[in-house]
VEXTISE-462508 format. One record per residue: x, y, z of N, C-alpha, C in turn; residue in three letters. Coordinates in pm, whole numbers, plus 50000, padded with zeros to 5 digits. Layout:
XYZXYZXYZala;...
//
This chain:
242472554292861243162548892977244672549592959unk;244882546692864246852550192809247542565592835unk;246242574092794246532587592810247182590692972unk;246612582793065246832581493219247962581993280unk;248792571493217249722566093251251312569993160unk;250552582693096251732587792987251672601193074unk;250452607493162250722619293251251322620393360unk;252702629793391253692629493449253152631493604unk;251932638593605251002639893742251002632193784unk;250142620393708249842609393757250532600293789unk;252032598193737253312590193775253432594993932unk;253942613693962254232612794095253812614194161unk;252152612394131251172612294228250952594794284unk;251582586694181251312573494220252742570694281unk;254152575294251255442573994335254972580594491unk;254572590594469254442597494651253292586894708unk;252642580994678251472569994720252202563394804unk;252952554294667254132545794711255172543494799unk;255312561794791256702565494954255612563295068unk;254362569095053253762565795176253492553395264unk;252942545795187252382532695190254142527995293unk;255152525495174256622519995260256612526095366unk;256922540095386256662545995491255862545795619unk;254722543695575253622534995701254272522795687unk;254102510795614254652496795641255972500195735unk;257112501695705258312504895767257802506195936unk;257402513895941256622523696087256052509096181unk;255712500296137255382493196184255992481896230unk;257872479096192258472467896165259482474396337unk;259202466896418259502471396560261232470896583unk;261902475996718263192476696684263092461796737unk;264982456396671264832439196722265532437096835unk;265362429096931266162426297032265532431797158unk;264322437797136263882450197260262812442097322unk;262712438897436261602438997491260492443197544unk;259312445197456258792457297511257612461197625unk;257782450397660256722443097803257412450797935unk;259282450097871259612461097996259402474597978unk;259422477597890259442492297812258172497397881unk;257042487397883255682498097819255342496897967unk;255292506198063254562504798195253352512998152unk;252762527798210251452529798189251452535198046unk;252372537397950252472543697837253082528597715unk;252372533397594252232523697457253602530297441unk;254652519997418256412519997345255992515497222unk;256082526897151256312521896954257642527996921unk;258472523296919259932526396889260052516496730unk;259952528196600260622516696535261762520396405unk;261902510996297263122516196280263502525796199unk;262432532996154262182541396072262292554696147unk;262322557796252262612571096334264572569696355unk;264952558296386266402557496333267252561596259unk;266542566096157266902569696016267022584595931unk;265682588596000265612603095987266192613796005unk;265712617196168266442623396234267762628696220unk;268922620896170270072624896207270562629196035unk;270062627195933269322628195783268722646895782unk;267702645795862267352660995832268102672595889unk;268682663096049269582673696131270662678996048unk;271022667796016272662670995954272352679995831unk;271222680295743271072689595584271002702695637unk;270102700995777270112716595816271262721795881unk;271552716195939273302720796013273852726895868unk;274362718095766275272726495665274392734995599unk;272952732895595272522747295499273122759095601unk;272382757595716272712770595830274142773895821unk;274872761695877276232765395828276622773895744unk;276222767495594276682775495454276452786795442unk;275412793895524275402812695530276282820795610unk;277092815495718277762821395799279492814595750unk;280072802895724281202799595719281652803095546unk;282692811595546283102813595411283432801395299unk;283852789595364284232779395308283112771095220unk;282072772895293281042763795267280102772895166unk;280162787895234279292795095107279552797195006unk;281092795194987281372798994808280922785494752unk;280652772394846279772757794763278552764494768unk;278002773594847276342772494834275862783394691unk;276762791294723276242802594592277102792294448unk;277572783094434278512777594366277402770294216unk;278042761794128277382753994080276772744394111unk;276542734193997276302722194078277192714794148unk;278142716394108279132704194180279562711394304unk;279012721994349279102732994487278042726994532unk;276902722294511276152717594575276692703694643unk;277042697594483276822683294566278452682894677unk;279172690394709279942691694799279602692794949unk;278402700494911277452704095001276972693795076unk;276342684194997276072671295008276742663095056unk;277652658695001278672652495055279212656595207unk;279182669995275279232670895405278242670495487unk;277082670095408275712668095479275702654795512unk;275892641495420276062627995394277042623895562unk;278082630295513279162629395616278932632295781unk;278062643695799277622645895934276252635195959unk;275712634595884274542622495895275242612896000unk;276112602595884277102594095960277032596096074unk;278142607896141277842609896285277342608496351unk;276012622996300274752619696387274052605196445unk;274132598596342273612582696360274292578396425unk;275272581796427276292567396581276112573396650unk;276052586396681275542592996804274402591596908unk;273472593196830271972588096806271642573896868unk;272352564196757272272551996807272722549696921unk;274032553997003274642552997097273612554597199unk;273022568197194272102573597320271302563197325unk;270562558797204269542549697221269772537497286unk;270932530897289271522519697312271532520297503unk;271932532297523272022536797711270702536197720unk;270172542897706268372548397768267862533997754unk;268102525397660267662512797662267952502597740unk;269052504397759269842496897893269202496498068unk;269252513998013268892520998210267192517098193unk;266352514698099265362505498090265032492998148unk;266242486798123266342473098155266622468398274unk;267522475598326268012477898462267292482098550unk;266102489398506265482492598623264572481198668unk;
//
């Protein structure tokens, strides 16, 4: 049984468990402040806060990979070392930011013109 828990499989087979499990729990923790009695006419509103988060996370990594093949600036970080990467990163990090106030913003209107109606 020791042998188990010394195999590196079995560690990130029990960490990816783990992302899941949070991952579903999370999924379930609703946005706050929303009412969703107005929201839900003939269709189920599951808005929660875990789609918040993503989105603007994967957009933004792919924007600078795509980026990094066409703009000279960014490809001498992509063919670069490591610390070309994590530059990389760091503007990926940086457009995230954005994206999310962006994001959030829209969400904040559509939620409104919800309410209003």
């Amino acid at each position: 049984m020791e042998n188990i828990f010394k195999n590196q499989l079995f560690k990130e087979i029990i960490i990816t468990l783990a992302v899941i499990t949070a991952y579903h729990l999370l999924g379930k923790v609703p946005l706050p402040f929303i009412n969703y009695s107005e929201l839900s006419g003939s269709f189920r509103v599951n808005i929660s806060i875990v789609a918040l988060g993503i989105m603007p996370f994967v957009s933004a990594y792919m924007m600078v990979e795509i980026c990094s093949l066409f703009i000279p600036f960014l490809k001498k970080h992509r063919v670069g070392d490591y610390y070309g990467r994590k530059v990389l990163d760091k503007y990926a990090l940086i457009l995230t930011f954005f994206l999310g106030v962006i994001q959030s913003n829209s969400i904040i209107q559509d939620l409104e013109c919800f309410g209003s109606a």
